[in-house]
N, C-alpha and C positions, 0 to 999 in steps of 0.2 A: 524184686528190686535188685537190680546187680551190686555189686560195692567192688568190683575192679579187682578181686580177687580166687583164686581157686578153687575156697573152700564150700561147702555146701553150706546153707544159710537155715534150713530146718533140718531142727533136732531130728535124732534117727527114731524113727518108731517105738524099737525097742527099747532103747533108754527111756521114752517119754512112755511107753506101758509099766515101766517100772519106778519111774520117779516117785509117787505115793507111797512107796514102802521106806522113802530116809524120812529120818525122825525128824518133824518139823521144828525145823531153824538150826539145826546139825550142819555144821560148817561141810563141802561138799568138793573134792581132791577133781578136776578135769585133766588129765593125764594126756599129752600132747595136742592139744587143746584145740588145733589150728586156729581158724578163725572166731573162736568161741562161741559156737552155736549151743551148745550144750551148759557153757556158765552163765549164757543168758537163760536159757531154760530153767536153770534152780535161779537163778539172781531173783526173774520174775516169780519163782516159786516163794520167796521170800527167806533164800541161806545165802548164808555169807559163802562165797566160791576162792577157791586157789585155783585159776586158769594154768598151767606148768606147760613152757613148751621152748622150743630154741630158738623161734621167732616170734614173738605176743606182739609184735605192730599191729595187726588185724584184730585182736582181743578186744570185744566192747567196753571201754569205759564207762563206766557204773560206777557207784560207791560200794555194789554189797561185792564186786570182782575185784583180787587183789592176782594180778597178771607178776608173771615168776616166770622170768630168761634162764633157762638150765636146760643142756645139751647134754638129753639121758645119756650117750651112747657114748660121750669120748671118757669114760675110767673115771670122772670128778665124782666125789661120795654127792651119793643121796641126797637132795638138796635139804627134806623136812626130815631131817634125825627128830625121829621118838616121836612125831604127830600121828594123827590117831583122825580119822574121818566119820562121820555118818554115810558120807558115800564117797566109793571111786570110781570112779566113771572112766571107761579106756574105750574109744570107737579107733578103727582102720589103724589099730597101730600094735608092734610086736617088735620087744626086744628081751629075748627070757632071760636075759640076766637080770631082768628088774621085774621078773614076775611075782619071785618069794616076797619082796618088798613091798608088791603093791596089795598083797594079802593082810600082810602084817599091818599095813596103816589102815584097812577099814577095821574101825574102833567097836568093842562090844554094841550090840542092837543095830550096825553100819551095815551097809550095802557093797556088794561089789556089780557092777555091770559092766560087762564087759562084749565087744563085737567085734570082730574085725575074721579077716581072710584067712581060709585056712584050703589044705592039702587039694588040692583039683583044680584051685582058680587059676590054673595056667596055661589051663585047656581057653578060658575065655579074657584073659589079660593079665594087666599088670595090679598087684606084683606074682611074680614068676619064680622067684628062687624064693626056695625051700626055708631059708632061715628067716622069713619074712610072714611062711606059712606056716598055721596051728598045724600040728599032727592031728590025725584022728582022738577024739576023745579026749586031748590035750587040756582044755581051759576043768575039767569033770577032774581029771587027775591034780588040776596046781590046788583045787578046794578041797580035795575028797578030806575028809580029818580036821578041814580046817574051819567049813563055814559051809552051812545048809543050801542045797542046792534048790532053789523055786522056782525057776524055770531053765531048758536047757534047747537049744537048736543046734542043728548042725546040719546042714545042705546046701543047695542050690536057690537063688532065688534070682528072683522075675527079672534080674537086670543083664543078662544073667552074672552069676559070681559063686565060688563057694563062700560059706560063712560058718562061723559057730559065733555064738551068743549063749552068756551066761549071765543068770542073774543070782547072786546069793548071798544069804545072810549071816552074820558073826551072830551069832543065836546064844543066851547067856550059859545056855547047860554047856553047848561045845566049849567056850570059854573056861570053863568051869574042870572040866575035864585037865 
């Protein structure tokens, strides 16, 4: 079904092979949201969602989606000071100055998932510069110390594109530590 805009309408694989692992009804953080594919995905999973992005016009209206206008990139602090997630969800998006941040709100037993474009997708498009792309082993190094690593990818795939994908968990002994 089209809806008259850009963004893709099914959830990414990846995020939906890892959805089962946020604690059921754990409020669930969608990180540049675009057209909220992904806070429909937990909405229908049954968590209340914060869709975050600098245009949520496209963001499905739901009761369990509460859609939040904030422009990661221009210097404004952190929109959720001290929230705390069962899951963060980030697809096709990078800006490292908000990656310590988005560590710290997945909440003890929370998820981090994370996918987007890294170091070689420039050989097959957009995006192309560098601060846009993960370095090698980049998403491995923002966790290592901070949250269990349960799945990890990093290559080429069928569209083509490079990607890395990471899925991991705020685990209570790391916390503990």
């Amino acid at each position: 079904m089209a809806t008259g805009h850009p963004y893709p309408e099914r959830a990414s694989p990846w995020v939906q092979r890892f959805a089962g692992l946020v604690p059921a009804g754990g409020e669930v953080l969608d990180v540049a949201c675009g057209g909220g594919r992904h806070a429909r995905l937990f909405a229908e999973r049954g968590h209340p969602v914060v869709a975050l992005d600098r245009d949520v016009s496209c963001v499905p209206t739901l009761p369990e989606i509460e859609a939040l206008r904030a422009d990661l990139e221009d210097g404004s602090p952190w929109p959720l000071p001290g929230r705390r997630f069962a899951a963060v969800v980030v697809t096709n998006y990078l800006w490292r100055p908000l990656l310590p941040t988005l560590v710290e709100a997945v909440a003890p037993g929370g998820v981090l998932i994370y996918e987007t474009f890294a170091s070689g997708n420039e050989r097959f498009g957009r995006p192309r510069n560098p601060d846009f792309l993960l370095r090698p082993g980049e998403l491995l190094e923002l966790v290592r110390g901070r949250l269990s690593v349960v799945a990890y990818e990093s290559g080429i795939t069928a569209q083509p594109a490079v990607v890395q994908r990471i899925c991991a968990v705020n685990s209570v002994e790391l916390a503990e530590l």
